[in-house]
mmJSON file of the N, C-alpha and C atoms, coordinates in Angstrom:
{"data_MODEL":{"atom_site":{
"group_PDB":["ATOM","ATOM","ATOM","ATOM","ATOM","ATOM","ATOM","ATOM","ATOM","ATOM","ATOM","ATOM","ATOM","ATOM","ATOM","ATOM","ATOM","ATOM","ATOM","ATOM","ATOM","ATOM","ATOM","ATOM","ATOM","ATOM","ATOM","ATOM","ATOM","ATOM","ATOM","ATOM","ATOM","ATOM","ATOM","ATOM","ATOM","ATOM","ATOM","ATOM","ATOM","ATOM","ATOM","ATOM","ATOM","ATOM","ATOM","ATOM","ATOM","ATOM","ATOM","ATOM","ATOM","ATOM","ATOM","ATOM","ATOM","ATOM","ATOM","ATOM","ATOM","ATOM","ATOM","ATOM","ATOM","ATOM","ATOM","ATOM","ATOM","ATOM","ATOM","ATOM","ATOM","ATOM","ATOM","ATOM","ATOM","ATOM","ATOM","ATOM","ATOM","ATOM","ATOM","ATOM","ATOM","ATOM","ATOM","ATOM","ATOM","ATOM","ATOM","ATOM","ATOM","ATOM","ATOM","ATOM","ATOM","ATOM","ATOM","ATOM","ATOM","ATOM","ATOM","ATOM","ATOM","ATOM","ATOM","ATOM","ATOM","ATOM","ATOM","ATOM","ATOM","ATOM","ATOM","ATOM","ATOM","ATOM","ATOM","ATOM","ATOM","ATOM","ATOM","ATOM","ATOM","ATOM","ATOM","ATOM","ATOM","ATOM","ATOM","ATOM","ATOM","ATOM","ATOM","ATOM","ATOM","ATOM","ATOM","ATOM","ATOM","ATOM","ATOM","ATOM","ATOM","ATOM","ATOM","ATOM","ATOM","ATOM","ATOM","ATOM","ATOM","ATOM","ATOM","ATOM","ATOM","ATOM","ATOM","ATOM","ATOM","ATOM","ATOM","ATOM","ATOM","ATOM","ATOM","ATOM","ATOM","ATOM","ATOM","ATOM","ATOM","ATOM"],
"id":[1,2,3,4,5,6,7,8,9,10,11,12,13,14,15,16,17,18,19,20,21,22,23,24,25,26,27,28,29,30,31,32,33,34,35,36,37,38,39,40,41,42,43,44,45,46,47,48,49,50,51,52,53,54,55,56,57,58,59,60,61,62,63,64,65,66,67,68,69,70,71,72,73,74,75,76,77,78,79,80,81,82,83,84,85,86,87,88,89,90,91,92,93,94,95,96,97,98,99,100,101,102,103,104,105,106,107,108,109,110,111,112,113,114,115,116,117,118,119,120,121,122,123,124,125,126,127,128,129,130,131,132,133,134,135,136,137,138,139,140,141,142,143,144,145,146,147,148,149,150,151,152,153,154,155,156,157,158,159,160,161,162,163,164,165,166,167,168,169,170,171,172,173,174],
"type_symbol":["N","C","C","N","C","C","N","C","C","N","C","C","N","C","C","N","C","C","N","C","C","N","C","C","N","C","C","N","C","C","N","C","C","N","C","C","N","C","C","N","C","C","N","C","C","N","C","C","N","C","C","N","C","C","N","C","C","N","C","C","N","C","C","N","C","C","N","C","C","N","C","C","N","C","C","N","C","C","N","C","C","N","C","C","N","C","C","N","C","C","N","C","C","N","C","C","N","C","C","N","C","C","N","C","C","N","C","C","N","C","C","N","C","C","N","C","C","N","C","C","N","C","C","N","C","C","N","C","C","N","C","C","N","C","C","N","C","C","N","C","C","N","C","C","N","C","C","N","C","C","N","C","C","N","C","C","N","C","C","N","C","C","N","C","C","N","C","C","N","C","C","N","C","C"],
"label_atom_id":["N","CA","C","N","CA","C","N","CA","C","N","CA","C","N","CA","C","N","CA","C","N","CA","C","N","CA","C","N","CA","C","N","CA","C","N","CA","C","N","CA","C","N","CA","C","N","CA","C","N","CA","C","N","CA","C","N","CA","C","N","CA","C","N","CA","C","N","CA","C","N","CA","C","N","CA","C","N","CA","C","N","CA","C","N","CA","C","N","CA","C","N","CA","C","N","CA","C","N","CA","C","N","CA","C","N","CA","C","N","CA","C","N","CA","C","N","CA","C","N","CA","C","N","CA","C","N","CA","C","N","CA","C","N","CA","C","N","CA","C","N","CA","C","N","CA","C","N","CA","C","N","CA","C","N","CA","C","N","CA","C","N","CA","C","N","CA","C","N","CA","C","N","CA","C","N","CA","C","N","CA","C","N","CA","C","N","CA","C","N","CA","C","N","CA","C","N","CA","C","N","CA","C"],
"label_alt_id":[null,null,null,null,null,null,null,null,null,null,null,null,null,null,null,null,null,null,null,null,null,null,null,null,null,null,null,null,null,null,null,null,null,null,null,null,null,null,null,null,null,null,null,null,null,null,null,null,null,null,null,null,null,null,null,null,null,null,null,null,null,null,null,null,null,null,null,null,null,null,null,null,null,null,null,null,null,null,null,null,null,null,null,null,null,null,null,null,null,null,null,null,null,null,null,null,null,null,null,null,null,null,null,null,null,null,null,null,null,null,null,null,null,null,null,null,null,null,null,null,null,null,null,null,null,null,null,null,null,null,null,null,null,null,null,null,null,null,null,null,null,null,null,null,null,null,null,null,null,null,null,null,null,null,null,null,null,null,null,null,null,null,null,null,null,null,null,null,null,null,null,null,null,null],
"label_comp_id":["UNK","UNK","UNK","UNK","UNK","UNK","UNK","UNK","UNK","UNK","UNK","UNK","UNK","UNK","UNK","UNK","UNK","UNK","UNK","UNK","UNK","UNK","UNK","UNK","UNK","UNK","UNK","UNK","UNK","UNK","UNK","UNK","UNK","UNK","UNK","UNK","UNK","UNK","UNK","UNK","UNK","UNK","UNK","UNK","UNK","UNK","UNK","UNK","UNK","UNK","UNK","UNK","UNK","UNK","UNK","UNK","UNK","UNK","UNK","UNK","UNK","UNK","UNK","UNK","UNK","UNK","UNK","UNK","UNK","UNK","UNK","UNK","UNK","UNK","UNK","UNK","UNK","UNK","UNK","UNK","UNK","UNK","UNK","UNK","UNK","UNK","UNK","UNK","UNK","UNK","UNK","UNK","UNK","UNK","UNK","UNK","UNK","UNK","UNK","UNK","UNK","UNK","UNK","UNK","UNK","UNK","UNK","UNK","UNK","UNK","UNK","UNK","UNK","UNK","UNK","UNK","UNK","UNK","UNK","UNK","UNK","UNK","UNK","UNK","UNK","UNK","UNK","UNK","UNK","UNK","UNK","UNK","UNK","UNK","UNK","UNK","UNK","UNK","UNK","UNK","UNK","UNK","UNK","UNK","UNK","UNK","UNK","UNK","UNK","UNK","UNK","UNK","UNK","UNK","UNK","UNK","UNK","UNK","UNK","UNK","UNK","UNK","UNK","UNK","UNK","UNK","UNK","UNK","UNK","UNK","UNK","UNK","UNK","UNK"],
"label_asym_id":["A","A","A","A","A","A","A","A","A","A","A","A","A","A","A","A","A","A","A","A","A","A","A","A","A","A","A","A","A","A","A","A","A","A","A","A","A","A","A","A","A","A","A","A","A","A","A","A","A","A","A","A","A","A","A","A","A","A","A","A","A","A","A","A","A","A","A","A","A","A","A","A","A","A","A","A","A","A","A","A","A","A","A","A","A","A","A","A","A","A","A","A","A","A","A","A","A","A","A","A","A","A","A","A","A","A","A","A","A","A","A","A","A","A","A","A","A","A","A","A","A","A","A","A","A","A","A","A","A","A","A","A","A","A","A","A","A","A","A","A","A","A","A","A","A","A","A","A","A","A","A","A","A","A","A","A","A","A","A","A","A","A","A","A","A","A","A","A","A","A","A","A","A","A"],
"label_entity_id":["1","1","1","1","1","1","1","1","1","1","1","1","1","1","1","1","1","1","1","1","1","1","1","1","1","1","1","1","1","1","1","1","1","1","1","1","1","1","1","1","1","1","1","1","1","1","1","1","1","1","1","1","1","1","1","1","1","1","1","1","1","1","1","1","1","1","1","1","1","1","1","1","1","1","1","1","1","1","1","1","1","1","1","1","1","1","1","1","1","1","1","1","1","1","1","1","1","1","1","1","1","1","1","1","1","1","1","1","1","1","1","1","1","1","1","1","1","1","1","1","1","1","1","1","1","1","1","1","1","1","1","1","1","1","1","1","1","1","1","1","1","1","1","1","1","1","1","1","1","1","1","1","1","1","1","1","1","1","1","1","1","1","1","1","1","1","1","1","1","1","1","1","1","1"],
"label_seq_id":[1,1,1,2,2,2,3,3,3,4,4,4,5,5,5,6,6,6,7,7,7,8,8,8,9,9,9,10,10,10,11,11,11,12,12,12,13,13,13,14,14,14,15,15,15,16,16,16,17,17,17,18,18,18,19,19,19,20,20,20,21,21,21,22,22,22,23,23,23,24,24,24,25,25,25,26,26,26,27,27,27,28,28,28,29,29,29,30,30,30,31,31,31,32,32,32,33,33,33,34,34,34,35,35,35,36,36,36,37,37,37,38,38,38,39,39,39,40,40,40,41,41,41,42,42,42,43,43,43,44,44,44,45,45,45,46,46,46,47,47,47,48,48,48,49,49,49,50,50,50,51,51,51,52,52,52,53,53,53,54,54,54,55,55,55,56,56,56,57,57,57,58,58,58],
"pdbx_PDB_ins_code":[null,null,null,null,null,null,null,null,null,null,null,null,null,null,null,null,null,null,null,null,null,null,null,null,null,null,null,null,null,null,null,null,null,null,null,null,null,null,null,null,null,null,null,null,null,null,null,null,null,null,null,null,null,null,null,null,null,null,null,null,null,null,null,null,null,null,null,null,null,null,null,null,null,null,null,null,null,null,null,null,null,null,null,null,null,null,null,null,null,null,null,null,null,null,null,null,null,null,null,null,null,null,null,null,null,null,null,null,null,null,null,null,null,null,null,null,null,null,null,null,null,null,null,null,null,null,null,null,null,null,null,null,null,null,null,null,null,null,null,null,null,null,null,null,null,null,null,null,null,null,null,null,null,null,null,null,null,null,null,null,null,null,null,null,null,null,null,null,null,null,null,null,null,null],
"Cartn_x":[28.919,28.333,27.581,27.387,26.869,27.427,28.796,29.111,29.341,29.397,29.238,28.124,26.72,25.56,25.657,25.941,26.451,27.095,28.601,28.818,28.383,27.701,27.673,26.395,25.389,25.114,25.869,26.554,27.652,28.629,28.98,30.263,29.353,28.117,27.375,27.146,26.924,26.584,27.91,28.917,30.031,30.172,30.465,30.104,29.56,28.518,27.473,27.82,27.89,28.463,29.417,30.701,31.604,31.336,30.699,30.099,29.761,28.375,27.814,29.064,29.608,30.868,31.56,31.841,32.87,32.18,30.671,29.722,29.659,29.467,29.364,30.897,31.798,33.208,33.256,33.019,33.51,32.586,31.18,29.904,30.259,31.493,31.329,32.711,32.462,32.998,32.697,33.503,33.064,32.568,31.776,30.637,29.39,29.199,27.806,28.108,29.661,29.196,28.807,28.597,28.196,26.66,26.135,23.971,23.962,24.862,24.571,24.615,25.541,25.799,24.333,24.015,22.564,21.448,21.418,20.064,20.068,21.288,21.542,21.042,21.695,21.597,20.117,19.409,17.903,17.181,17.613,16.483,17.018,18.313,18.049,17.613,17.623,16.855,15.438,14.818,13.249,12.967,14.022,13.996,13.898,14.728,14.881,13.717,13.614,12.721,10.864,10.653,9.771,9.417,10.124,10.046,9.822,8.383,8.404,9.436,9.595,10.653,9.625,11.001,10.107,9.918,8.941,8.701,9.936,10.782,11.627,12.684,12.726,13.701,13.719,12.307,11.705,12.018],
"Cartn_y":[-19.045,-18.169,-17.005,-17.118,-15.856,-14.772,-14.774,-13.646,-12.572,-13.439,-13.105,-12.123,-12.935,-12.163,-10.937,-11.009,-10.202,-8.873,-9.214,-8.011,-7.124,-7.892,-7.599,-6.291,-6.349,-5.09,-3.538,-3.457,-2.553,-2.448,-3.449,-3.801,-2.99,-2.588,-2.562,-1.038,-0.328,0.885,1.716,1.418,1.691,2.073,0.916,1.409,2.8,2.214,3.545,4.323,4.752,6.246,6.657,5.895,6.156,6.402,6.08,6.453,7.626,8.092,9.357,10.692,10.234,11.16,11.586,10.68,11.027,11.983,11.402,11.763,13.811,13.708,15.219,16.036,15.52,15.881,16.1,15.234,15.711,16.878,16.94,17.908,19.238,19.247,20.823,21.82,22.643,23.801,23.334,23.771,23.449,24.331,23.924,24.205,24.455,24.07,23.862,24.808,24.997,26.04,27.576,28.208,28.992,29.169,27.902,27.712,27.524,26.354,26.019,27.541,28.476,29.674,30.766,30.896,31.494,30.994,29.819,28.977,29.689,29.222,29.764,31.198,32.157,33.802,33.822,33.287,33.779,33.17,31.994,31.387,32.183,32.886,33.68,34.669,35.373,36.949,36.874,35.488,34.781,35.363,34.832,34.177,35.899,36.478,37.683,38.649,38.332,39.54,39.299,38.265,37.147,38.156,38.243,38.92,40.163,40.301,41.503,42.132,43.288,44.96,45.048,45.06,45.677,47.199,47.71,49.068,49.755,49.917,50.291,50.422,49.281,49.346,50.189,50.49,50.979,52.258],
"Cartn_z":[25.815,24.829,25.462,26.874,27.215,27.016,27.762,27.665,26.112,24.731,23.514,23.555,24.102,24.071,24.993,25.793,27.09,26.525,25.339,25.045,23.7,23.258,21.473,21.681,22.56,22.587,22.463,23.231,23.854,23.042,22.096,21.015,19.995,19.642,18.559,18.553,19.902,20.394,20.136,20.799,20.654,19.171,18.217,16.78,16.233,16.799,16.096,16.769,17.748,17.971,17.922,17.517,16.617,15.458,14.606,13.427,13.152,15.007,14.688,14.857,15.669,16.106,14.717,14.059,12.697,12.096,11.527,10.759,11.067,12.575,12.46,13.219,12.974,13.047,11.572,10.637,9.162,8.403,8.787,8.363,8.81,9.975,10.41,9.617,9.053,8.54,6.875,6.176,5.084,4.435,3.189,2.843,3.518,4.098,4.962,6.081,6.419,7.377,7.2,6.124,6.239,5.997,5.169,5.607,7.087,7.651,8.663,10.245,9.746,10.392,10.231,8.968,8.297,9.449,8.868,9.382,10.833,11.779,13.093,13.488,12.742,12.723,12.437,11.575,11.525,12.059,12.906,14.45,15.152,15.761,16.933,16.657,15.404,14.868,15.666,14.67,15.391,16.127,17.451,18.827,19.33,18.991,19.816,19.497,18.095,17.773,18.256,18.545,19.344,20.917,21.131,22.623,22.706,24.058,24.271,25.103,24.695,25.372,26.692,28.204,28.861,28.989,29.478,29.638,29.964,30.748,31.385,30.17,29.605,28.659,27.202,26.756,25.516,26.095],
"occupancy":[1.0,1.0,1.0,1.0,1.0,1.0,1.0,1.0,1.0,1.0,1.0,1.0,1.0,1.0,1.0,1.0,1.0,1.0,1.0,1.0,1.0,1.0,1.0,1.0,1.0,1.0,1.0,1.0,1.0,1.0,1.0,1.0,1.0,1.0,1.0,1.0,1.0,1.0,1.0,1.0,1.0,1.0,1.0,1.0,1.0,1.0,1.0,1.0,1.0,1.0,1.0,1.0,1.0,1.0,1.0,1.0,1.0,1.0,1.0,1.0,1.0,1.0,1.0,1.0,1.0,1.0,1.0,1.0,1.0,1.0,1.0,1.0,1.0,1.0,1.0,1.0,1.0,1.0,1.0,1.0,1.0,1.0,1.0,1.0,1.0,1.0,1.0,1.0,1.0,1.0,1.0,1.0,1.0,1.0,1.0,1.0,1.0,1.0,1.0,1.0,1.0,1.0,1.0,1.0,1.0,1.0,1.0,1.0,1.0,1.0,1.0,1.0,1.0,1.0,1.0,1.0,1.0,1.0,1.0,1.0,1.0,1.0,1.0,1.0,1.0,1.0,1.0,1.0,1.0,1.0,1.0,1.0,1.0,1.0,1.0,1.0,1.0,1.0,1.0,1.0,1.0,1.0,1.0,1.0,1.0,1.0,1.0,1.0,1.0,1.0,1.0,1.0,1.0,1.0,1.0,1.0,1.0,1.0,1.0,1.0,1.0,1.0,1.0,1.0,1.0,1.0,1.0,1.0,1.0,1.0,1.0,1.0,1.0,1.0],
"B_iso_or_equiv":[0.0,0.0,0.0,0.0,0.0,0.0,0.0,0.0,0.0,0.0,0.0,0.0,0.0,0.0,0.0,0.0,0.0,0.0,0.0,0.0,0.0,0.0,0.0,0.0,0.0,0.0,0.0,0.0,0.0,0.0,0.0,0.0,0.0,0.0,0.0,0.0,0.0,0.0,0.0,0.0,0.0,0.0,0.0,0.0,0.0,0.0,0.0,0.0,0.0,0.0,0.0,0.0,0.0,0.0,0.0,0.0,0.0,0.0,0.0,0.0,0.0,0.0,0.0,0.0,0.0,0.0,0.0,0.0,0.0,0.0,0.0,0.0,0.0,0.0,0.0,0.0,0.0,0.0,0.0,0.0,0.0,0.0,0.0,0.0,0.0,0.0,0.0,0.0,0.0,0.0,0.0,0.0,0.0,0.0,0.0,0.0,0.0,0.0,0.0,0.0,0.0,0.0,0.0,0.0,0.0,0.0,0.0,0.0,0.0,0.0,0.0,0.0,0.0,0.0,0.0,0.0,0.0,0.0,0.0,0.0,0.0,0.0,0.0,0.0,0.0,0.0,0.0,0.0,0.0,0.0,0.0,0.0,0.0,0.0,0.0,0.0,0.0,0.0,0.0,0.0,0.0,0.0,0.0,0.0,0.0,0.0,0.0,0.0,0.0,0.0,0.0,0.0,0.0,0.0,0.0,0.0,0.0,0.0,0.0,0.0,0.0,0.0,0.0,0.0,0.0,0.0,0.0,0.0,0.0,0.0,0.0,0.0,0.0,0.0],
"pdbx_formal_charge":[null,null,null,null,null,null,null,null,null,null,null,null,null,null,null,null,null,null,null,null,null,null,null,null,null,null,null,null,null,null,null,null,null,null,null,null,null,null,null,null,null,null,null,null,null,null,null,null,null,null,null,null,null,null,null,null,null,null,null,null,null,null,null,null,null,null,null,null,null,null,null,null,null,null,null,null,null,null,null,null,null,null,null,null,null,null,null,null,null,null,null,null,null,null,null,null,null,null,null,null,null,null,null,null,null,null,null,null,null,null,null,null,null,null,null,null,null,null,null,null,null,null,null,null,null,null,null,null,null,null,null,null,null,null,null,null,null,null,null,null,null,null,null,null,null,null,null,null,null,null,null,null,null,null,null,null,null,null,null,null,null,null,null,null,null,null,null,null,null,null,null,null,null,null],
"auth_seq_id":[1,1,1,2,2,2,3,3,3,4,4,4,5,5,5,6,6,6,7,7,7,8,8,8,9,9,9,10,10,10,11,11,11,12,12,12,13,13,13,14,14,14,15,15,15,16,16,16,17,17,17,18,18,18,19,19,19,20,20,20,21,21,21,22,22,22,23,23,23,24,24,24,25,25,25,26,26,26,27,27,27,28,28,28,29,29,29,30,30,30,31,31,31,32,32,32,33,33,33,34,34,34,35,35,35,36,36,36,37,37,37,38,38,38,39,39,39,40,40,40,41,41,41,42,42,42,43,43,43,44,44,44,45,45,45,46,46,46,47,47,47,48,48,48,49,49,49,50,50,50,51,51,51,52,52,52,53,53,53,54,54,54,55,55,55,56,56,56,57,57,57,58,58,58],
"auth_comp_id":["UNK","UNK","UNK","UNK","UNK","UNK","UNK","UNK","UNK","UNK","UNK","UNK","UNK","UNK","UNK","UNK","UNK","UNK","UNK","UNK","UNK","UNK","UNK","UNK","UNK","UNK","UNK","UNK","UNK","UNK","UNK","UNK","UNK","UNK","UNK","UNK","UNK","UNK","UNK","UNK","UNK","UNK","UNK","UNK","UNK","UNK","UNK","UNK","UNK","UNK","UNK","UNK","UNK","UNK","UNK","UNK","UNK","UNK","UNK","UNK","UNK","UNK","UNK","UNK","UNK","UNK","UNK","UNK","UNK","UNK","UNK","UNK","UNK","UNK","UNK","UNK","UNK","UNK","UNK","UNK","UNK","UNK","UNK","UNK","UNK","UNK","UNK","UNK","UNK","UNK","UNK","UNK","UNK","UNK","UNK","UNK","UNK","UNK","UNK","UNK","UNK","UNK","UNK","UNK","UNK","UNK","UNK","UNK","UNK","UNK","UNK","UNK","UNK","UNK","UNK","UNK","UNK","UNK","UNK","UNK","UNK","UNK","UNK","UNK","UNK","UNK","UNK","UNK","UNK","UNK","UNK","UNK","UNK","UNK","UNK","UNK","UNK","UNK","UNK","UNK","UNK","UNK","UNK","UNK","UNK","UNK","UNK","UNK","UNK","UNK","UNK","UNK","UNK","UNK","UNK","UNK","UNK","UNK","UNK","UNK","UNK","UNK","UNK","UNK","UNK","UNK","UNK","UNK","UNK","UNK","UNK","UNK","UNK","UNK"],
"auth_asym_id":["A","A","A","A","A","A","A","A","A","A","A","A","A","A","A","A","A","A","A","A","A","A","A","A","A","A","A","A","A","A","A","A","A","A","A","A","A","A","A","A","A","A","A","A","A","A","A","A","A","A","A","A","A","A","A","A","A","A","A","A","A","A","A","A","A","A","A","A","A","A","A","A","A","A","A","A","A","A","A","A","A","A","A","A","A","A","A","A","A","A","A","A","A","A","A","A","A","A","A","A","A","A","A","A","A","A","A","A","A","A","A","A","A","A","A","A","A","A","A","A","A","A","A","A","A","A","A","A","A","A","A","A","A","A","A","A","A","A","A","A","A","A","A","A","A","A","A","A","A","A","A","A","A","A","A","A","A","A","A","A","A","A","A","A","A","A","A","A","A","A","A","A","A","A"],
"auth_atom_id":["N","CA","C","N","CA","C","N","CA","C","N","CA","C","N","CA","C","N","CA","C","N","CA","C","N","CA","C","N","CA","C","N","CA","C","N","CA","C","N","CA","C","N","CA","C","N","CA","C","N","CA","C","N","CA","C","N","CA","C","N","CA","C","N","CA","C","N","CA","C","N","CA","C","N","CA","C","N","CA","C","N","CA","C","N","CA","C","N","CA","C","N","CA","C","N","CA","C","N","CA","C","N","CA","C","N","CA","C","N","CA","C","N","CA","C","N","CA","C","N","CA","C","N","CA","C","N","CA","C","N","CA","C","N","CA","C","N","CA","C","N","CA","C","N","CA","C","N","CA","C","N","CA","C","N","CA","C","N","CA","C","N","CA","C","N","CA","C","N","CA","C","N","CA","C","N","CA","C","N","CA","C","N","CA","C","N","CA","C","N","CA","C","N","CA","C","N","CA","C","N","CA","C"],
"pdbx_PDB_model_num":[1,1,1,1,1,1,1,1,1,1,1,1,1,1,1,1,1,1,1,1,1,1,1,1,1,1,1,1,1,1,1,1,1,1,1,1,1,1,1,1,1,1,1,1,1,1,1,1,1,1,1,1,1,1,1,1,1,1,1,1,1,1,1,1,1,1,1,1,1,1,1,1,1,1,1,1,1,1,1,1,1,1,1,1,1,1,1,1,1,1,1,1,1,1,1,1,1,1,1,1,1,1,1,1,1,1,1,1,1,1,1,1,1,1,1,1,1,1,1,1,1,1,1,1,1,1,1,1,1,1,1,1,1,1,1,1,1,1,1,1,1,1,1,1,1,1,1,1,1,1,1,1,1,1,1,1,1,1,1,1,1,1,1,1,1,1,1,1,1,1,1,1,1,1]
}}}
């Protein structure tokens, strides 16, 4: 019976990240991809507009 115990961790993990894999294989395009594209475009707007210009460059 060890080895049962031995693999059922790993048998269980396996699972689930098969699971998570599907989960966001089926979430991408869609519907959602164009919030999910938005959301994106206005954290890097953030991101960029966040930063100072160096002198040289202004």
């Amino acid at each position: 019976m060890d080895y049962v115990s031995a693999l059922l961790p790993p048998a269980v993990m396996a699972v689930f990240f098969i699971g998570v894999i599907r989960v966001i294989v089926k979430t991408q395009g869609g519907a959602n991809k164009t919030k999910e594209d938005a959301a994106v475009d206005a954290a890097l707007a953030r991101a960029q507009g966040s930063r100072p210009v160096p002198e040289n460059e202004a």
